[in-house]
N, C-alpha and C positions, 0 to 999 in steps of 0.2 A: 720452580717451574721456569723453561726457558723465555726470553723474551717474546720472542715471538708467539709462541703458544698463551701466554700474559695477554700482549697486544691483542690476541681473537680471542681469548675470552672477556677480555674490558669491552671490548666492540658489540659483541654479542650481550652483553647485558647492559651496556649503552642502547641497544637496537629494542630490547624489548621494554626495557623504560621507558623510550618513545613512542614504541606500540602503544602501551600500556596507559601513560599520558594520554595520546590519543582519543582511547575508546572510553576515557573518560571525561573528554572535549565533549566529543559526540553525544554522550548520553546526557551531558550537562545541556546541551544549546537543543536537543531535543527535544529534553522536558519543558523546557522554558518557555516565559508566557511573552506576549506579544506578537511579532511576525520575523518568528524564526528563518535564518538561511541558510538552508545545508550547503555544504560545498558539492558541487556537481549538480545542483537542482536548486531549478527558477520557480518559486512558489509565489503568485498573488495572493494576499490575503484578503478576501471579500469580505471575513470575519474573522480578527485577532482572535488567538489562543487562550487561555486562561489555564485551569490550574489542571491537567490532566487525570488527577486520583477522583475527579470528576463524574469521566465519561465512563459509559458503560460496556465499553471496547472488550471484546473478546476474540473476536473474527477481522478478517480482512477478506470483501471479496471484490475481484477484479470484473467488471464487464468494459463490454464495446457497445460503441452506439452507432446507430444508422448513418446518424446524422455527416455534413459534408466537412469536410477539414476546413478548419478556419471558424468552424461552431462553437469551441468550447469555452471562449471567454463568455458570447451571449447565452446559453446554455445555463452557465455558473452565474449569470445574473439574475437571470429568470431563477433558479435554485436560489439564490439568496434573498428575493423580496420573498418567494414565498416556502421557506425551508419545508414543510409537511406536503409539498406535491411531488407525485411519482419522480426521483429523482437519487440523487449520490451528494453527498458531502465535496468529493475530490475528481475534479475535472482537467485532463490531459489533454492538450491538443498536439497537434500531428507535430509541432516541433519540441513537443519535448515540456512546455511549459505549463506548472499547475496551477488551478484554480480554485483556491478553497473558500467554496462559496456560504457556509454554512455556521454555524456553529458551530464546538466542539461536543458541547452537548447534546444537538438537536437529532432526532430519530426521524432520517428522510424516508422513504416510501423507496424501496429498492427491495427486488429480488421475490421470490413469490412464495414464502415459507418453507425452503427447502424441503419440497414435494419429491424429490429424487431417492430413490432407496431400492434400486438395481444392480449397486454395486459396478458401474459400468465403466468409472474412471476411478473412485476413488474407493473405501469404505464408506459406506453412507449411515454406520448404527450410530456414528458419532454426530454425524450433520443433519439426518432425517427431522424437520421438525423442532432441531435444535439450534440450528447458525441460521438466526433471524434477524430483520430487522432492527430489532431491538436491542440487539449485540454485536453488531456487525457493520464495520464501515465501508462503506462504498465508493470505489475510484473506479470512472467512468474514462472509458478512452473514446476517443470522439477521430472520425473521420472513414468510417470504413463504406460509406455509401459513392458508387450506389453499387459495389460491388461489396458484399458483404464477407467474402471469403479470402478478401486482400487483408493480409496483416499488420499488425501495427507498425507504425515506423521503427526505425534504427535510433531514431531519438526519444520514442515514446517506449522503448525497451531501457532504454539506459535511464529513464525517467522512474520505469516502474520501478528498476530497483534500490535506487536511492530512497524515492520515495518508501516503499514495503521496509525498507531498515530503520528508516523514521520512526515510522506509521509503529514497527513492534516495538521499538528501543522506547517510544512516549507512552504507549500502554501495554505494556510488558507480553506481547504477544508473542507466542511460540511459533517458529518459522510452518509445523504442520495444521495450521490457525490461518496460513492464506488459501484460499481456494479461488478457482475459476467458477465465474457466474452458473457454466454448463453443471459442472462438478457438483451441485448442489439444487439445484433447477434444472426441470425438464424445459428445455429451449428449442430455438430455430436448429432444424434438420441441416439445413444447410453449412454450419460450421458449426463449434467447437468455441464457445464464446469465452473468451477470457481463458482457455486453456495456455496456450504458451505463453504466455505474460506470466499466469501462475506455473506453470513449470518451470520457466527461468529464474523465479521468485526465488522458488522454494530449494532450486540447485544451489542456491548462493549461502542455504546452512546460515542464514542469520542467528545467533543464541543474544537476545537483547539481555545486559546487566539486571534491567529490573524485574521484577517477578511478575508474571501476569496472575488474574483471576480467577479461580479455579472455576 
């Protein structure tokens, strides 16, 4: 083989060893107990991590809240004295920054039994009645009052998606496993709740190492 044609192939599988390293960085500091820190995403931990084969994680669903920018740290406090009130696990605020206010374990009050089965965004034979509660974590974006049709920030996008590669690489959730709050729940007429959060999720083709739940 001539040198140079050598030289790009050592390159080339120098390159994917490093990849390969890598995505096994990631899934190492993901699963990990304590208060993990991804790179590219500022997480407070209201409540350390523990053993993730744990939780009863199957779902990932995205909403938006009324509430005004600058809400979601007092938000995520109120969610952590009392985890079982109408509420989400993972709190966003307008810059970007998360708040997990919850247990890993605890099953907060989010979402309204996915009552939707119209087929209007998504299939719903897989979600009707099925991505509950009780299988389903919930990140909250915070800030869109009092104009509810305003989008999330440029920082709370680049947020979701680190986050969502987390959230499936620690409980082995398959990227078609994120959904928008709308997508699943009949909601406010007036927007499309947690739709583009969960469509730019779900573009990004995350395949997590570990296996989720069937």
């Amino acid at each position: 083989m001539p040198l140079a044609r050598l030289s790009v192939a050592i390159a080339f599988c120098l390159s994917i060893a490093a990849a390969l390293a890598q995505d096994a960085d990631f899934a190492r500091l993901a699963r990990s107990a304590g208060t993990p820190q991804i790179p590219g995403l500022t997480i407070v931990y209201l409540s350390p991590l523990g053993d993730p084969a744990l939780a009863p994680w199957r779902n990932i669903i995205l909403h938006q809240t009324e509430g005004p920018a600058g809400s979601a740290a007092a938000l995520a406090r109120q969610q952590a004295a009392n985890p079982g009130k109408r509420g989400v696990m993972l709190w966003v605020e307008t810059d970007g920054t998360v708040y997990w206010a919850t247990p890993e374990t605890a099953i907060t009050t989010h979402g309204d039994g996915a009552n939707r089965n119209d087929n209007k965004y998504i299939d719903n034979s897989k979600t009707h009645r099925q991505v509950v509660r009780g299988n389903s974590i919930g990140i909250e974006f915070a800030g869109n009052y009092p104009d509810v049709a305003k989008p999330p920030t440029p920082e709370q996008f680049a947020a979701s998606l680190a986050l969502v590669r987390f959230l499936q690489e620690r409980y082995g959730i398959p990227i078609e496993r994120v959904y928008a709050h709308n997508w699943i729940d009949y909601k406010d007429a007036r927007y499309c709740e947690g739709c583009a959060l969960a469509e730019r999720a779900r573009a990004q083709a995350y395949v997590p190492t570990a296996r989720g739940r069937d």
